[in-house]
TIRO-2110 file (N, C-alpha, C; in Angstrom, 1 decimal):
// TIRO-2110
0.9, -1.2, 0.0, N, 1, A
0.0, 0.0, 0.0, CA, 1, A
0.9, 1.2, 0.0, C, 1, A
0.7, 2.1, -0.8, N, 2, A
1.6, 3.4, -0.8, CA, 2, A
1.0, 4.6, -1.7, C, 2, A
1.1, 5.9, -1.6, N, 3, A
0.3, 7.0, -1.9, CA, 3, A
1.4, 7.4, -3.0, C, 3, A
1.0, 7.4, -4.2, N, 4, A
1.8, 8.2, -5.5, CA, 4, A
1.4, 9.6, -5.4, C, 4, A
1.8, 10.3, -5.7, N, 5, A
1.6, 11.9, -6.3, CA, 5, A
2.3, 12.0, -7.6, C, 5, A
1.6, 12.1, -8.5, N, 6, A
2.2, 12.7, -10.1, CA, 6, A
2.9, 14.1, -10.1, C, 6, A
4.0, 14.4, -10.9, N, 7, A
4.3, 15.3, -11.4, CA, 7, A
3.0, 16.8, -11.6, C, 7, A
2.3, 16.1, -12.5, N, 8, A
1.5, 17.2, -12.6, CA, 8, A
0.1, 17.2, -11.7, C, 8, A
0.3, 16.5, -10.5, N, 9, A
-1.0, 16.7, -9.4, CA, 9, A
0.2, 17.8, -8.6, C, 9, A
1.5, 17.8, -8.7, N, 10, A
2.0, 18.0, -7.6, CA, 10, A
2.1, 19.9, -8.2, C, 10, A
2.2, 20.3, -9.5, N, 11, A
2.1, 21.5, -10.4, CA, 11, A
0.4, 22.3, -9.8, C, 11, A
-0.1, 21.2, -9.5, N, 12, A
-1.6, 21.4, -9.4, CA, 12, A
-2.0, 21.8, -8.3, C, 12, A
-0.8, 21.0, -7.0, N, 13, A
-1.2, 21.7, -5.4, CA, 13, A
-0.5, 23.1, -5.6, C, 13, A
0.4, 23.2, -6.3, N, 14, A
1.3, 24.3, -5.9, CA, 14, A
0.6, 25.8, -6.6, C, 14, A
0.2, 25.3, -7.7, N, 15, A
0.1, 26.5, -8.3, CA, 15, A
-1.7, 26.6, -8.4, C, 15, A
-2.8, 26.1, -8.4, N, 16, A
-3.9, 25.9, -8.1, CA, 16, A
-4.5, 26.4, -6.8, C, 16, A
-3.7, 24.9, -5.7, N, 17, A
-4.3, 25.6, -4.3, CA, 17, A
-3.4, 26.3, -3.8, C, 17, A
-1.9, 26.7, -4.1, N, 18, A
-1.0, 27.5, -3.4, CA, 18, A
0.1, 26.8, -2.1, C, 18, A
-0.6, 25.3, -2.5, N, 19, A
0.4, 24.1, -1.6, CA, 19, A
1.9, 24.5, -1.1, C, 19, A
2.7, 25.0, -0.5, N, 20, A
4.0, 25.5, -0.4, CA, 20, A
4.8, 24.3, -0.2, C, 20, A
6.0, 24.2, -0.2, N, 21, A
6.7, 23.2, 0.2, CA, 21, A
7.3, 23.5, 1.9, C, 21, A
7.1, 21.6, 2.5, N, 22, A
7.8, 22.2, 4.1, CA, 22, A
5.5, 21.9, 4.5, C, 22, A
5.1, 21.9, 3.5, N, 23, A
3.5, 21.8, 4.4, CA, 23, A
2.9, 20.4, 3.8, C, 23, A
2.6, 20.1, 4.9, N, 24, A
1.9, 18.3, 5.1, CA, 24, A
0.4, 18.1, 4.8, C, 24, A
0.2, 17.3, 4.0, N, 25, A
-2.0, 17.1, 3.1, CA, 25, A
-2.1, 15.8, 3.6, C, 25, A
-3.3, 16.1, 4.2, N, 26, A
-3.7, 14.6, 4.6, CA, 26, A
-5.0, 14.2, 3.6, C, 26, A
-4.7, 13.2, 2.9, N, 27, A
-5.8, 12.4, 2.3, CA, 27, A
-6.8, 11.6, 3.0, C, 27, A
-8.5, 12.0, 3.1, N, 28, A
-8.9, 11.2, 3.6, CA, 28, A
-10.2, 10.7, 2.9, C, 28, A
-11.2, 9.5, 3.8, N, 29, A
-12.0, 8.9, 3.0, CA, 29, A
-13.4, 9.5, 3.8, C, 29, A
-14.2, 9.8, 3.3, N, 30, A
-15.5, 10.8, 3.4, CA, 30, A
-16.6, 10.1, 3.0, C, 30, A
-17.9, 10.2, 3.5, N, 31, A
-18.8, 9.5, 3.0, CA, 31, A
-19.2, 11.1, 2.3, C, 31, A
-20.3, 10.5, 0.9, N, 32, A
-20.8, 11.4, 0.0, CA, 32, A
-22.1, 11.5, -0.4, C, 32, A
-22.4, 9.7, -0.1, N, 33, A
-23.8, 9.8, -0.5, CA, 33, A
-24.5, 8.3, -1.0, C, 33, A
-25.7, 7.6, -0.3, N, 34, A
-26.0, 6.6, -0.4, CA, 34, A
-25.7, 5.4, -1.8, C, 34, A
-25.6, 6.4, -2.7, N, 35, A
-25.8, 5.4, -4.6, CA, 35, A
-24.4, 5.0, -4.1, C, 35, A
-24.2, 4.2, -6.2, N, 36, A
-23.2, 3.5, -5.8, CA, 36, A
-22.0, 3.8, -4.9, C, 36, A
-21.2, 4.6, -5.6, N, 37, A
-20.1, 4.9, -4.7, CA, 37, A
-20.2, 5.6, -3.7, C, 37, A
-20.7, 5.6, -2.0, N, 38, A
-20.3, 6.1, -1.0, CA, 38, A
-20.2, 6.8, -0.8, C, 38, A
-18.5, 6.5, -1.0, N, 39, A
-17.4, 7.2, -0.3, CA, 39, A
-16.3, 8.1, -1.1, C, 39, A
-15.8, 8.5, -0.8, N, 40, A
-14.5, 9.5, -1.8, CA, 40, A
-13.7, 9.7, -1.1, C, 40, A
-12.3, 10.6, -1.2, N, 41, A
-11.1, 10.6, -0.9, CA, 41, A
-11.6, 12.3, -1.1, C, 41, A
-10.7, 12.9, 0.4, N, 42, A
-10.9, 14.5, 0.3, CA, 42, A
-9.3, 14.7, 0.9, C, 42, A
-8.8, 15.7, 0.9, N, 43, A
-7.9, 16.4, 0.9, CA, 43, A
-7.7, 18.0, 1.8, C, 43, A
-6.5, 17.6, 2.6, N, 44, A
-6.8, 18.4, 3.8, CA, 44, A
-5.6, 19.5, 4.1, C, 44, A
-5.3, 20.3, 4.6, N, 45, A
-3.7, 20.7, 5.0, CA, 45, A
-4.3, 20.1, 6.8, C, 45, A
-2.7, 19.5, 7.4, N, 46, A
-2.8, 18.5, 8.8, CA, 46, A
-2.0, 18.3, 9.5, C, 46, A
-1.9, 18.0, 10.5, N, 47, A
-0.5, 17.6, 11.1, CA, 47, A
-1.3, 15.6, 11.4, C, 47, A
-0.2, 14.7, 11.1, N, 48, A
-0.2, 13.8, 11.6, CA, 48, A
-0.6, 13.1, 12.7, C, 48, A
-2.0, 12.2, 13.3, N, 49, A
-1.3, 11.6, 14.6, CA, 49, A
-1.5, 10.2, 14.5, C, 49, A
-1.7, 9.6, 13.3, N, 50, A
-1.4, 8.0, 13.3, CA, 50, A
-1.3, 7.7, 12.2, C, 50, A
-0.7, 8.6, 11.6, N, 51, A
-0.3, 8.0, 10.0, CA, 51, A
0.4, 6.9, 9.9, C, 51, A
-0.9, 6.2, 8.6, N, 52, A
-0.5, 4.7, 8.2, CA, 52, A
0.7, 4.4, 6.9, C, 52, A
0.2, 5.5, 6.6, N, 53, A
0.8, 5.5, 4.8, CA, 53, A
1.4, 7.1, 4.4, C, 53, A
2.2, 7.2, 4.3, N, 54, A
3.4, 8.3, 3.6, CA, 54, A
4.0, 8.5, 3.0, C, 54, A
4.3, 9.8, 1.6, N, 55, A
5.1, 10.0, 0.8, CA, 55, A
5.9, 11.2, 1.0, C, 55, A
6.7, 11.2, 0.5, N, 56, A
7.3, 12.8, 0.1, CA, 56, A
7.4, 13.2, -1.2, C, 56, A
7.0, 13.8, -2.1, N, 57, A
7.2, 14.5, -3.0, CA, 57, A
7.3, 16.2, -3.9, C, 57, A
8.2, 16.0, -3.7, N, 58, A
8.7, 17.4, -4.0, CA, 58, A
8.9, 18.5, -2.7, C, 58, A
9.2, 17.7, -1.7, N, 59, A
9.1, 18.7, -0.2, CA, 59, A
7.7, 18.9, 0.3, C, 59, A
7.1, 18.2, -0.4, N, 60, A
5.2, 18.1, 0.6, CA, 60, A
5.2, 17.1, 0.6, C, 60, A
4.7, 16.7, 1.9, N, 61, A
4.6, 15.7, 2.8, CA, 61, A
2.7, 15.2, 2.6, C, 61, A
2.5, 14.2, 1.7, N, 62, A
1.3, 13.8, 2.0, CA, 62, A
1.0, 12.2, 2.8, C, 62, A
0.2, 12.0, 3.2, N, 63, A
-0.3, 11.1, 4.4, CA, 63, A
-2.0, 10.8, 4.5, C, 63, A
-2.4, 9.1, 4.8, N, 64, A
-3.3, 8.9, 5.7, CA, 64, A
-3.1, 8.5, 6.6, C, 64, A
-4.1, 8.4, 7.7, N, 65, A
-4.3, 8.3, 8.9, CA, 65, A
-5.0, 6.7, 8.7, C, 65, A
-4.1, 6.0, 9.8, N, 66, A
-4.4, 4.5, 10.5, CA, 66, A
-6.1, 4.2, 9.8, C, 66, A
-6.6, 5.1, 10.4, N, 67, A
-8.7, 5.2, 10.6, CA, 67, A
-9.2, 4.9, 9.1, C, 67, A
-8.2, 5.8, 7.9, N, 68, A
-9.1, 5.9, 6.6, CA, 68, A
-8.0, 5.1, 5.7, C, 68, A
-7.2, 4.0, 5.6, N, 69, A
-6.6, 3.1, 5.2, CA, 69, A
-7.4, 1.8, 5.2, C, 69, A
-8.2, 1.7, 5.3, N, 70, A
-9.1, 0.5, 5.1, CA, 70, A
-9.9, 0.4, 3.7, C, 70, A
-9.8, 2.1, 3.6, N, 71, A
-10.9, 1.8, 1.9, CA, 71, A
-9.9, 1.5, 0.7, C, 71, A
-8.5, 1.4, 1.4, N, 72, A
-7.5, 1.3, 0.1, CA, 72, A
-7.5, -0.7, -0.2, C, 72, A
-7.8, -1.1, 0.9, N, 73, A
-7.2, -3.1, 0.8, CA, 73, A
-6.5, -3.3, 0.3, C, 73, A
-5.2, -2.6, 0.6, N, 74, A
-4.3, -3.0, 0.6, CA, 74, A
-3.7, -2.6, -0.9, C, 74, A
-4.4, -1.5, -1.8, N, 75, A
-4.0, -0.8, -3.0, CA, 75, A
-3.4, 0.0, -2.8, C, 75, A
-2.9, 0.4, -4.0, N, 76, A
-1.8, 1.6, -4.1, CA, 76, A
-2.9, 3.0, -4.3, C, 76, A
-2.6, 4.1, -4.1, N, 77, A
-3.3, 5.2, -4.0, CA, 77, A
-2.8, 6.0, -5.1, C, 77, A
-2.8, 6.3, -6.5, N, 78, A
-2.4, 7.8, -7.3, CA, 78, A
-2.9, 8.9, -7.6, C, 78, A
-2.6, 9.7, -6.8, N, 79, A
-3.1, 11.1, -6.6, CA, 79, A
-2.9, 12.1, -8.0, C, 79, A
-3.2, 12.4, -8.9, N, 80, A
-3.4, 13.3, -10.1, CA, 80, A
-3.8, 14.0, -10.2, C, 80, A
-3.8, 14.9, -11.6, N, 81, A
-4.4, 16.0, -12.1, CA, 81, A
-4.6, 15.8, -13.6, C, 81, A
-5.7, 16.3, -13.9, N, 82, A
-6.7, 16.4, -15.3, CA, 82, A
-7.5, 17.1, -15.1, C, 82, A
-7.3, 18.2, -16.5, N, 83, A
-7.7, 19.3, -16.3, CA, 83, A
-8.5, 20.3, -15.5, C, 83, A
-7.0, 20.5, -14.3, N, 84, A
-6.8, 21.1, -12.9, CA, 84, A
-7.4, 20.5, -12.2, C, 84, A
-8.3, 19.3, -12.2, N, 85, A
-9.2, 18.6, -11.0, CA, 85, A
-8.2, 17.3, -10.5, C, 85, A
-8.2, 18.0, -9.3, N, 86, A
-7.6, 16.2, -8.5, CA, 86, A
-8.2, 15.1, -8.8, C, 86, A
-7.7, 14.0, -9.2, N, 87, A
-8.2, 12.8, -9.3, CA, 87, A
-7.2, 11.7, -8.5, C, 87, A
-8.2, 10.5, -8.4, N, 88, A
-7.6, 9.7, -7.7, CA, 88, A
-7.8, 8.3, -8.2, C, 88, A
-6.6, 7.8, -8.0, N, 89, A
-7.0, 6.3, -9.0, CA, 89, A
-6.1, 5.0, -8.3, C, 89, A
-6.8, 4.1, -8.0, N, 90, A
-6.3, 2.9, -7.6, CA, 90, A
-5.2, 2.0, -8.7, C, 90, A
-4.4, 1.5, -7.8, N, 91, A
-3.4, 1.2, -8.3, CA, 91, A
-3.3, -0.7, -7.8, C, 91, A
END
């Protein structure tokens, strides 16, 4: 299990939401709404306190938490961008 960030998701925190480097995003899993899919992945600025899964790229620190690692089973997580919207895609 491990969290990717692309090149251009990472163009996408920085110059989109203003993401600085030296600042930590926590990825997490959110309910959305009864039909098929649930749940979704939201995106936070955070400080850690049981992170399960961690990357570093490009000097930003992204992370989940112990709690919201269950909706991955054990997949890989890639965080992206297309056209300017975060996407997220199992790996």
């Amino acid at each position: 299990m491990e969290l990717i960030v692309t090149p251009s998701a990472l163009s996408c925190f920085k110059g989109e939401w203003g993401i600085a480097d030296g600042e930590i995003i926590r990825v997490f899993v959110r309910y959305v709404s009864g039909g098929e899919t649930p749940f979704a992945f939201g995106i936070t600025r955070d400080t850690p306190h049981d992170a399960a899964v961690t990357t570093v790229a490009e000097m930003i620190t992204f992370y989940m938490e112990s709690k919201d690692v269950w909706f991955l089973e054990g997949k890989s997580l890639k965080i992206d961008c297309q056209d300017e919207d975060i996407v997220f895609h199992f790996a």
